[in-house]
N, C-alpha and C positions, 0 to 999 in steps of 0.2 A: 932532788926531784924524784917522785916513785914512778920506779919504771913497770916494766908487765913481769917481770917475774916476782917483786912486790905484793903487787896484785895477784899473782897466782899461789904464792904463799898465803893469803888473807883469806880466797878462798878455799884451801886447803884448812885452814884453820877453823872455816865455818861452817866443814863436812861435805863438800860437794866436789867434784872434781871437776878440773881447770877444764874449759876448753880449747883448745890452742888455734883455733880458727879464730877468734873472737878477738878484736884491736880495740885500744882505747887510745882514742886519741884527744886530748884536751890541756888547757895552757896551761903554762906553770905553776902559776898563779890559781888555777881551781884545783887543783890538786895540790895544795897544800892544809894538810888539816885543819890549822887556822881559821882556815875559809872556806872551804868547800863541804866536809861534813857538820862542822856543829850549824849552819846554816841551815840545811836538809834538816836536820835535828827539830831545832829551833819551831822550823816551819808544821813540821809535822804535828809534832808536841802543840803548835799550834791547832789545826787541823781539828784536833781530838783532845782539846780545850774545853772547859765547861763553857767557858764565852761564845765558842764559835760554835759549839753543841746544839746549846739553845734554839739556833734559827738555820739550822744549817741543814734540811732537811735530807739531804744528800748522803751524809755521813750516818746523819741517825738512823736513815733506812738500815743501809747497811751493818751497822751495829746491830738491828732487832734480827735481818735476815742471818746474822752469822755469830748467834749468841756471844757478840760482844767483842767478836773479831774484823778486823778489817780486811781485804785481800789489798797487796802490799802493791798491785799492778793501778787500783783507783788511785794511787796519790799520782801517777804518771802522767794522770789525763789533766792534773792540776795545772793551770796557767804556770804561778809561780816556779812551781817544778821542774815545769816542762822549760823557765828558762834557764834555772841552775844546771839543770842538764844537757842542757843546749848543746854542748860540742860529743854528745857522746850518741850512738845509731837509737835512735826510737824506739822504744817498745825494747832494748836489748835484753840479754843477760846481764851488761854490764851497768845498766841504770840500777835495776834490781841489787843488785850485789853490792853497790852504794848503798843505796838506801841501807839495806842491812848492818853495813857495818858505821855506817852514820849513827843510829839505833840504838847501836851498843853503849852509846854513851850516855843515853838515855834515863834519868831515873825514875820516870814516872811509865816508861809503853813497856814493854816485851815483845819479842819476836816469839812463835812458836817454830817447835821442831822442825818441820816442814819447810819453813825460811819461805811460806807462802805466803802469812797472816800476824799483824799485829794489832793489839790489845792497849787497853790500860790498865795497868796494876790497880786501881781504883777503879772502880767499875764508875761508870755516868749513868747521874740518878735524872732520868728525861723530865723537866719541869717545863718542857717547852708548851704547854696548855695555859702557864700564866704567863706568857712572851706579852698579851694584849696589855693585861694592867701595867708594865712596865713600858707602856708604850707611849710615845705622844704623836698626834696630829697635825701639824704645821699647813700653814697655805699663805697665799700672801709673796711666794720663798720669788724673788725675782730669777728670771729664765739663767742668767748666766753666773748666779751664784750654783756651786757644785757641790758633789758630796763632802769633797774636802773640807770645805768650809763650811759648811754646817758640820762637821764632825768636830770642826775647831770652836766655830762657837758654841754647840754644845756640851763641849768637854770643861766649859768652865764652870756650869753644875753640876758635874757628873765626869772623872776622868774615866770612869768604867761604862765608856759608850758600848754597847754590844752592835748595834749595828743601824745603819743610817740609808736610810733610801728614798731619793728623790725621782719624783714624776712630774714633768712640767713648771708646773707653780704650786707644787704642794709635794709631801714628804712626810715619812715615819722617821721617828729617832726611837729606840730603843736602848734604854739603861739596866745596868745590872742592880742598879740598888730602886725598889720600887716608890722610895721616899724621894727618888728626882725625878718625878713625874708631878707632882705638885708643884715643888718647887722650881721646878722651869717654867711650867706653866705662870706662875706670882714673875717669874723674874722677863721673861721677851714676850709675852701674849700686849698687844700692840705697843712693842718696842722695835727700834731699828738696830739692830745689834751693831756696838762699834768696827767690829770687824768688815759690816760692810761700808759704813760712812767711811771709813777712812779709804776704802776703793771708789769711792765716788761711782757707786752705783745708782741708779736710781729704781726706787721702791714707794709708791706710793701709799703711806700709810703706814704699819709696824708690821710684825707679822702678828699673825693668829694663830693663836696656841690653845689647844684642848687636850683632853685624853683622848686616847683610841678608842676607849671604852665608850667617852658621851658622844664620838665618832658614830663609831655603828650603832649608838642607839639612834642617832640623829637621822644617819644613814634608812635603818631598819622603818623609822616613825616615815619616813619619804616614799620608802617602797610601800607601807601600809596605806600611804595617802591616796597613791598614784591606783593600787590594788582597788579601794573604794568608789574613787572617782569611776573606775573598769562598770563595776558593778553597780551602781546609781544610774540607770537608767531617766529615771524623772525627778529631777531637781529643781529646787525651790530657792529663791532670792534667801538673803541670810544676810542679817545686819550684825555687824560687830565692832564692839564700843570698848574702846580703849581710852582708861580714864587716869591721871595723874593724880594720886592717894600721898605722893611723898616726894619730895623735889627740893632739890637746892643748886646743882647747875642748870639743869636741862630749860631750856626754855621752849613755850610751844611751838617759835617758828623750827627752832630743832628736832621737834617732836616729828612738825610736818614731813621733813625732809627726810628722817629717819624712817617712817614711813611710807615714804614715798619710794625710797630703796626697796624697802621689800615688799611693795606691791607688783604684782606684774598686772599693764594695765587690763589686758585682757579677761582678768577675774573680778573686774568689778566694775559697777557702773555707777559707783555717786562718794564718795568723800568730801566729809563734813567736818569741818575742826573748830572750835570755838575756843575759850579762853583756858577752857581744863579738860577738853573732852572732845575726842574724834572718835567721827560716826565711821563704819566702811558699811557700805551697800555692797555687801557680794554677790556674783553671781548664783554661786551653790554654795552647799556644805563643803565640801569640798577644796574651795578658794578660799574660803573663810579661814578652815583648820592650815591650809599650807599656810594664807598670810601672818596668822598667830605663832605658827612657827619658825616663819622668818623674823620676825620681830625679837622674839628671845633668843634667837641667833645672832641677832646684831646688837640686843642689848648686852649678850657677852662679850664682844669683841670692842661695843663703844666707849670709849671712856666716858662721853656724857651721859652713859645712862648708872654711870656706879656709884652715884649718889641718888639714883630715882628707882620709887617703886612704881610699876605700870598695875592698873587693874584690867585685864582685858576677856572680856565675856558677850 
């Protein structure tokens, strides 16, 4: 086991002189090389990771404020960090003085001079402006499903998940390769992924899967609606006709009901549907353009509409 004069030969080695006030105390077991530094390593190397770069805004500030160096006291404030070092005084000299010679074994960071700041030997090229296109939209996610498992089920398109964040009943998954974005989307957009049937969870329906991209544009088209609606002071009745041009499941009572979801009743006052053809009586421009836009909302998501084309004008 390394005892303090160990230690104070290490840091004699690393240019600083000892200070003898300063105790380290921690188990046997974290203070064995094996495990206690290449983990710090490990974690670091992490840290300052292209993967973890990407979205980690945190880190990257600090990269741009200190031309590419890091102060070696932020990795302290690290959860993780903070519990590998767990048995040693907070904030010490002696956390620090780990870290550094954890470091050392390092092939890809540097320490400089100073034993204030580290680096990458490769500089990180910031691409985190196309994080969006790599990105998907999920909703649907049932409340007690977690990040975990979404990180499990979507590591089976994609083992290079960059990073996964859940809100409520909906979530971002971000991959490092911008080609599993498509293809997540073709593989769980209304699917129940096995990982949760086999928890006997319940989820009504599959989830829904988009890009982030036709997210905020969908997003963006909502805010322009809601922006319009502000400014139309005197509005006029508006009739919109949605007509079945192409069909092989959908049938019109489906039709109905699909529409009937995405009406809110409030924005309209007369719906008509006949053999091939539903009328909506909206109340404004305004209801009309939200209702057509729930509509091809829910013809993304339904599977009875991926054989039908709607004309709606």
């Amino acid at each position: 086991m390394k005892n303090i004069n160990q230690f104070q030969s290490l840091d004699c080695q690393l240019g600083d002189q000892y200070d003898p006030t300063a105790k380290i105390v921690v188990s046997s077991r974290q203070e064995k090389d094996d495990y206690l530094l290449p983990k710090i390593c490990k974690q670091i190397e992490f840290y300052l990771g292209d993967a973890n770069l990407l979205h980690d805004n945190y880190f990257r500030r600090l990269l741009q404020e200190n031309q590419g160096w890091i102060p070696l006291e932020a990795f302290l404030q690290c959860n993780k960090i903070k519990v590998i070092l767990r048995n040693y005084p907070k904030g010490s000299k002696q956390q620090v003085l780990i870290l550094i010679y954890a470091l050392k074994r390092s092939d890809i960071l540097e320490v400089d001079e100073d034993r204030n700041m580290v680096k990458r030997k490769i500089p990180f090229v910031d691409n985190s402006h196309f994080m969006d296109e790599r990105t998907i939209y999920v909703e649907n996610i049932p409340r007690v499903v977690d990040q975990q498992l979404l990180h499990q089920i979507f590591s089976r398109i994609d083992k290079q998940v960059l990073q996964v964040k859940k809100f409520d009943t909906y979530g971002f998954i971000t991959f490092l390769n911008i080609e599993s974005v498509n293809k997540a989307i073709q593989v769980f957009n209304n699917l129940i992924p096995k990982e949760i049937m086999e928890r006997e969870i319940m989820i009504k329906g599959g989830l829904r899967v988009m890009s982030k991209i036709d997210w905020l544009n969908y997003k963006n088209q909502c805010k322009q609606l809601k922006q319009k609606k502000n400014n139309e002071l005197i509005e006029e009745p508006v009739k919109l006709k949605i007509k079945q041009i192409q069909t092989k499941d959908l049938k019109i009572e489906e039709l109905r009901i699909a529409v009937g979801h995405a009406v809110n009743p409030r924005l309209v006052k007369h719906i008509n549907i006949d053999s091939e053809t539903c009328v909506i009586e909206c109340a404004n421009q305004f209801a009309a353009d939200s209702i057509k836009l729930n509509i091809f909302r829910i013809q993304n998501y339904d599977d009875r509409f991926y054989n039908s084309l709607l004309d709606i004008s």
